[in-house]
C-alpha atoms as one frame of an Amber mdcrd trajectory, in Angstrom:
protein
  25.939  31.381  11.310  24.999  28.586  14.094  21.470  26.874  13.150  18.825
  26.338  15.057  17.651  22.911  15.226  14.721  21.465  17.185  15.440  18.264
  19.032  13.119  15.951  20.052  13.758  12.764  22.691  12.345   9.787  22.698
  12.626   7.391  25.792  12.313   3.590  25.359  11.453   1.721  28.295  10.974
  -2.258  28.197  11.878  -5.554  30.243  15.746  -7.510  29.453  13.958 -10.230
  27.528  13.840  -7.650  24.466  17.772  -6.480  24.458  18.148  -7.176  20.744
  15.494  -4.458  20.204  16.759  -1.630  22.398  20.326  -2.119  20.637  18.690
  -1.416  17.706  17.189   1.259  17.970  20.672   3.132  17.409  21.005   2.379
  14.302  17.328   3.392  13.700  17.265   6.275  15.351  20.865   7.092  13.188
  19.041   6.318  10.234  16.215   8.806  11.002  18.613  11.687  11.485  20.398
  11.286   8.057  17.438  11.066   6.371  13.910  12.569   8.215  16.171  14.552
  10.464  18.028  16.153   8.347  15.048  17.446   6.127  13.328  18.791   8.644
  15.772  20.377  10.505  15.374  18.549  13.723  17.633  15.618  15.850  15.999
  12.832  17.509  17.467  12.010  21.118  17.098   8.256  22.006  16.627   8.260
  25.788  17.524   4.476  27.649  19.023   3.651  31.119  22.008   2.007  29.659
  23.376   5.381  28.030  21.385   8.299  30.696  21.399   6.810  33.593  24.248
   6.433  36.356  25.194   4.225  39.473  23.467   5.505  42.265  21.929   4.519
  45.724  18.645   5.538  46.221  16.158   5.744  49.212  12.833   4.241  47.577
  13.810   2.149  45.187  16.262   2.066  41.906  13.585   2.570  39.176  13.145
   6.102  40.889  16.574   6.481  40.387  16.256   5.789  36.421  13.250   8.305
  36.547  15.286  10.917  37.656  18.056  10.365  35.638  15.925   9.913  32.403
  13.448  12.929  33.308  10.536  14.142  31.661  10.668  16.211  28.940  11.236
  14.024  26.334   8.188  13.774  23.241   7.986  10.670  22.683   7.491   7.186
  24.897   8.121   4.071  23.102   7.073   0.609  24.901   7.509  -3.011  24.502
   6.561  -6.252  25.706   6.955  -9.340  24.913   7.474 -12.638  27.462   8.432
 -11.036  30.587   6.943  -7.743  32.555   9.652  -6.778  34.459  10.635  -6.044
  38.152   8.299  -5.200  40.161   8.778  -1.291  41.803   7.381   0.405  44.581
   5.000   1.797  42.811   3.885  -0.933  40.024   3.546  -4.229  38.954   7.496
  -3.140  36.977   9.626  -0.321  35.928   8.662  -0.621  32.561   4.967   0.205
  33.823   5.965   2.770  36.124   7.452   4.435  32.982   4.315   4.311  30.910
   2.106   5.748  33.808   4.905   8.532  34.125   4.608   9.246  30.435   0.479
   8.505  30.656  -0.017  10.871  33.108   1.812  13.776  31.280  -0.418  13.192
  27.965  -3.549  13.503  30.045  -2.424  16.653  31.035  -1.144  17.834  28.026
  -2.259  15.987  24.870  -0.718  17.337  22.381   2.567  17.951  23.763   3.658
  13.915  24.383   2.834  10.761  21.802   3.130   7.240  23.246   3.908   4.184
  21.092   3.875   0.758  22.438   4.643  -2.316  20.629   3.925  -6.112  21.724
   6.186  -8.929  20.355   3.827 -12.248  19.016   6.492 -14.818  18.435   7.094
 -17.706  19.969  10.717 -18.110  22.329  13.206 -20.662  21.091  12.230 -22.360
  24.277   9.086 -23.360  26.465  10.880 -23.185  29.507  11.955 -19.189  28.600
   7.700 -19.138  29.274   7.224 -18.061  32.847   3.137 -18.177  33.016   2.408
 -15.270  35.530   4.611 -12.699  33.784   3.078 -13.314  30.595  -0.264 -13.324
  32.128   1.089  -9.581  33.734   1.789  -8.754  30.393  -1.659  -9.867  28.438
  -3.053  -7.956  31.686  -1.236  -5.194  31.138  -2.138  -4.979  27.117  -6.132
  -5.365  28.394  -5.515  -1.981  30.321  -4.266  -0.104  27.463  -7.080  -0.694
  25.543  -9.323   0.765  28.050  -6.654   4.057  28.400  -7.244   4.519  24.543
  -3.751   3.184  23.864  -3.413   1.602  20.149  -0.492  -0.414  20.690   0.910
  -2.487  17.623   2.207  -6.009  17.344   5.629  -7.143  15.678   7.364 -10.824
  15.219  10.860 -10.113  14.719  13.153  -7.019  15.622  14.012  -6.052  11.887
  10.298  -5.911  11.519  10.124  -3.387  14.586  13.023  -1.437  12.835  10.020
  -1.080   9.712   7.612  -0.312  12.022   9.471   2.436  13.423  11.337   3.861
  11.193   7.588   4.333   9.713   5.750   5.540  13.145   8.301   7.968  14.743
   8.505  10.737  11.675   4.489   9.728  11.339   3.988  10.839  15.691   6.532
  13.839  15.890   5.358  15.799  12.658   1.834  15.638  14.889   4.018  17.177
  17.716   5.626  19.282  15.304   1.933  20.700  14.035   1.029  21.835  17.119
   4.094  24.000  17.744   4.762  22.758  21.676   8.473  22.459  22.167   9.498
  22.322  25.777  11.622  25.088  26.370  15.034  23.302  26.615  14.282  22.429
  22.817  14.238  25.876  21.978  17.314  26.898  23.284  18.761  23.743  21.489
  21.315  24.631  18.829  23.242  23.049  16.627  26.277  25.051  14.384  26.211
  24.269  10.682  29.149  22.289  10.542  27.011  19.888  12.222  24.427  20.227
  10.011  26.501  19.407   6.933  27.136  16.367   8.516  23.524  15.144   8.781
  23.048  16.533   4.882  26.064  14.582   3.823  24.864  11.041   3.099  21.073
  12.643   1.798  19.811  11.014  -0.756  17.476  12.714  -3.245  14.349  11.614
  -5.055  16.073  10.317  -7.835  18.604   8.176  -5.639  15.773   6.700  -4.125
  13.725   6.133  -7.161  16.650   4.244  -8.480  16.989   2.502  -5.477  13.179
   1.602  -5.139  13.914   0.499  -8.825  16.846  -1.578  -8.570  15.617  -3.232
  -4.920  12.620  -4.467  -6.247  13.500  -5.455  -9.314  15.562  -7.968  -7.619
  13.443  -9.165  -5.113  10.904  -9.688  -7.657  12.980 -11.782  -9.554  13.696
 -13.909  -6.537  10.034 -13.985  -6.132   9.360 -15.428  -9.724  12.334 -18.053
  -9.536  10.613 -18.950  -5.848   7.328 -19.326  -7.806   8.738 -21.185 -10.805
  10.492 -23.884  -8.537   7.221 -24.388  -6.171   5.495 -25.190  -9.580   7.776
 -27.534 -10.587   7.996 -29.166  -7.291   4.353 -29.295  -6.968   4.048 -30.808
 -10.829   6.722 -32.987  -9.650   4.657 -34.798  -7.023   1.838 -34.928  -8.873
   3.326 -36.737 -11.120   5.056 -38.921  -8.022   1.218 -39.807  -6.929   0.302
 -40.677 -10.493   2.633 -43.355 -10.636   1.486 -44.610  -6.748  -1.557 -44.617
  -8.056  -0.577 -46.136 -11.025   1.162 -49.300  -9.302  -1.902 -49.605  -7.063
  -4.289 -49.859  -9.386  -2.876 -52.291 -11.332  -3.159 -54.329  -7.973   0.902
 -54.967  -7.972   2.095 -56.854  -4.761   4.940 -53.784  -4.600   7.707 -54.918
  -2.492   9.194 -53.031   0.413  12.522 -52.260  -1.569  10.345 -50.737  -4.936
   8.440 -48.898  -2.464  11.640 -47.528  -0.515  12.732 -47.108  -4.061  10.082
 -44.469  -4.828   9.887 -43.092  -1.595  13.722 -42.046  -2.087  12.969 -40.525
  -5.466   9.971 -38.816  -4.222  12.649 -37.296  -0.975  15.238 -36.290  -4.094
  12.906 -34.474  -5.504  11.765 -32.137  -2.292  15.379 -31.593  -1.127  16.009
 -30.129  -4.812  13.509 -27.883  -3.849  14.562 -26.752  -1.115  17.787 -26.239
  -2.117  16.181 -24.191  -5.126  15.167 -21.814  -2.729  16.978 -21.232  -0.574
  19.622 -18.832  -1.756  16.571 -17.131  -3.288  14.445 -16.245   0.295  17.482
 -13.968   1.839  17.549 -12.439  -1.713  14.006 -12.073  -1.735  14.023  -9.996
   1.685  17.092  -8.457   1.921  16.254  -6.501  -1.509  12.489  -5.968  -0.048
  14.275  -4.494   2.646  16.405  -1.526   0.811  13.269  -1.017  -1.283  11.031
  -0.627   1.722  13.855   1.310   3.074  14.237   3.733   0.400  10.432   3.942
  -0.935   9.803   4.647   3.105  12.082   7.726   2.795  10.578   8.939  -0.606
   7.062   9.093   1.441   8.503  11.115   3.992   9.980  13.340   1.620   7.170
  13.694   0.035   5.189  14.365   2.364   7.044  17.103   4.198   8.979  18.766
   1.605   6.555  18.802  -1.506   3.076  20.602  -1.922  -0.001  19.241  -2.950
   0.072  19.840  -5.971   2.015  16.476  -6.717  -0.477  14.332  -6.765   0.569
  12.529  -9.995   3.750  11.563  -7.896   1.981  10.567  -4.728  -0.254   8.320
  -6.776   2.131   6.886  -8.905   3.848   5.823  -5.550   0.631   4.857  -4.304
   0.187   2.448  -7.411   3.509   0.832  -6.335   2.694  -0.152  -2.818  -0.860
  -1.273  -3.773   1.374  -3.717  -7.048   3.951  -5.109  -4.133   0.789  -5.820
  -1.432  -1.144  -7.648  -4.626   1.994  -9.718  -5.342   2.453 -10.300  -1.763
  -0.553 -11.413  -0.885  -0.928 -13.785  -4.365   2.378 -15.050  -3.520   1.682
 -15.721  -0.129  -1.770 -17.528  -1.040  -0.269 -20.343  -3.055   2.879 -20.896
  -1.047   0.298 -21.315   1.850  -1.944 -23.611  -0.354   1.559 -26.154  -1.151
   2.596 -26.350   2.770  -0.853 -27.329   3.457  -0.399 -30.858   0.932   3.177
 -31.260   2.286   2.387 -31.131   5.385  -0.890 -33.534   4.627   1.664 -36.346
   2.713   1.434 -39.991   4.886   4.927 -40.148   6.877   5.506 -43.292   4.897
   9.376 -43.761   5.314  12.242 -41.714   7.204  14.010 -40.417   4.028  10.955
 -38.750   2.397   9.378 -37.626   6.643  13.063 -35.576   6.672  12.831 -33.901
   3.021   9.273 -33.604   3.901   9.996 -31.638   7.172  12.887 -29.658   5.202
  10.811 -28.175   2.694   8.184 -27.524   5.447  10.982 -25.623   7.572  12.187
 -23.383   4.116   8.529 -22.686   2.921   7.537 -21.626   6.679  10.253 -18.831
   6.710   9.605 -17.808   3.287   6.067 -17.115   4.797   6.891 -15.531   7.818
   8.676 -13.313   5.748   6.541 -12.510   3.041   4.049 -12.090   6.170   6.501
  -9.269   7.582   6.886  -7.816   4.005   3.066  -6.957   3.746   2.600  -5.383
   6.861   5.333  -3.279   6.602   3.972  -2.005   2.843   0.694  -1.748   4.287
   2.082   0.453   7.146   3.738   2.536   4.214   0.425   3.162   2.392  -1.638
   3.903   5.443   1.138   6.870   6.322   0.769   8.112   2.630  -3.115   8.166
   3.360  -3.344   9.507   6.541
């Protein structure tokens, strides 16, 4: 018998300077149906110009063009910024604004038919010249105003954090929508036959899979996280001991000639590039696992949220107990890492071998950062949708 499933669209609407994150929101968005979709009976719609929209001429001006083409019935709007506001319409100061006041004005007049997510990237472009002052003072504008419409927009540095973030937020807004029961009318004549619906249930993982998973994921990327620990300790007893014997030499009031001094210096520069070659292999190991176990422990929420009762509150707080472990070790982690870039980054640029190890190790334990950075705020996202 054909089953009825309830789609819901989302439309994303942003400026060309964030391409890499509207491509991947397809593989997000495919994500969601094998897993949130598929046990709630429902199939997200990703609305975009590039795949609803068609050439056209218009008599006002294009982005009227991609309004019509796009429409209005979809559930969910999902905005970003980052360096750039857009082209200017008609109407306002871009299209990407002129979307948001198309979906703005349908939540004020119905509420609880329409959620609107909008997200503003914080890092910095490869280039200065990729700055163009007046759109990015648009832009900071345009963030002041949303404040003042009620708007809670969220901030991300990277697009695999924005995959977290939404692969978090969208099942978080639309089972809202779903509680109140509005479906527009097209989504209730929407039907899918079964065969299609053994095709989202075919790659479904169950609790168990993803308490192995959550297992396995983080089991490794704590292990990279200890070996990342153990070889910042040694580095850091390494150059104390490198400053003892400075200090040493000085104190016994040696004349120390240039070559003893290069001589030490070189040492000293051995000894950081061995670091940094330590960890390396270790910080892509160190996310990449995070990643699946964020992935999968994301998915065990959601399941457990919408498929099991209350009365599993042993379960919910034994998962609770694991993001509150990985957001301690996190932030411990992230503390003393922190504390050894700050006396790197404070040693005297005293010759060019040890200023280049010096800036190498600076460049590794900055990414490790920025990464363990990204890791907390996505497990933090995690435990504030489990406590909603």
């Amino acid at each position: 018998m054909p089953q009825s499933i309830n789609k819901y669209k989302i439309l994303v609407a942003s400026p060309s300077d964030v391409l890499d994150e509207r491509e991947s929101m397809d593989e997000v968005f495919s994500e969601l149906d094998k897993t949130y979709g598929s046990r709630n009976n429902l199939v997200l719609e990703l609305i975009k110009w590039e795949t609803n929209t068609a050439p056209a001429i218009s008599e006002t001006d294009i982005q009227d063009l991609i309004d019509k083409d796009v429409g209005s019935d979809y559930d969910l709007f999902i905005g970003i910024l980052w360096k750039k506001f857009g082209t200017p319409t008609k109407k306002f100061g871009s299209g990407t604004e002129q979307e948001f006041q198309n979906a703005y004005t349908r939540f004020k007049k119905k509420p609880k038919a329409l959620q609107i997510l909008f997200y503003f990237k914080t890092s910095t472009p490869l280039s200065l010249s990729d700055i163009e002052p007046s759109e990015l003072e648009k832009v900071n504008k345009f963030k002041k105003e949303l404040g003042k419409k009620n708007v809670y927009y969220w901030e991300y540095n990277n697009t695999e954090e924005l995959q977290k973030f939404l692969r978090i937020h969208i099942p978080q807004r639309i089972d809202e929508l779903r509680k109140t029961n509005i479906i527009s009318e097209s989504n209730k004549k929407e039907t899918k036959q079964a065969i299609i619906e053994e095709e989202l249930y075919e790659e479904e993982l169950g609790i168990i899979d993803y308490q192995e998973l959550i297992e396995e994921s983080f089991g490794d990327s704590t292990q990279a996280l200890l070996r990342i620990s153990e070889s910042t300790e040694w580095i850091g007893n390494e150059i104390n001991k490198k400053t003892d014997e400075i200090q040493s030499l000085t104190a016994k009031k040696l004349d120390i000639s240039k070559k003893v001094a290069r001589d030490f210096f070189r040492r000293t520069a051995e000894v950081m590039n061995d670091f940094a070659k330590r960890i390396e292999p270790d910080i892509p190991i160190f996310m990449n696992s995070f990643e699946k176990g964020i992935d999968a422990l994301s998915n065990l929420v959601t399941l457990y949220c919408s498929d099991i009762d209350n009365t599993q509150d042993a379960v919910i707080q034994e998962i609770t107990d694991l993001i509150i472990g990985l957001l301690s070790s996190i932030k411990v982690a992230e503390e003393g890492i922190e504390s050894f870039l700050e006396s790197i980054k404070t040693l005297p640029r005293m010759e060019k071998q040890l200023n280049k190890a010096r800036r190498n190790v600076a460049i590794k334990i900055e990414e490790f950062l920025n990464k363990l950075k990204i890791s907390y705020s996505i497990a933090n996202e995690l435990y504030k949708n489990l406590h909603k």
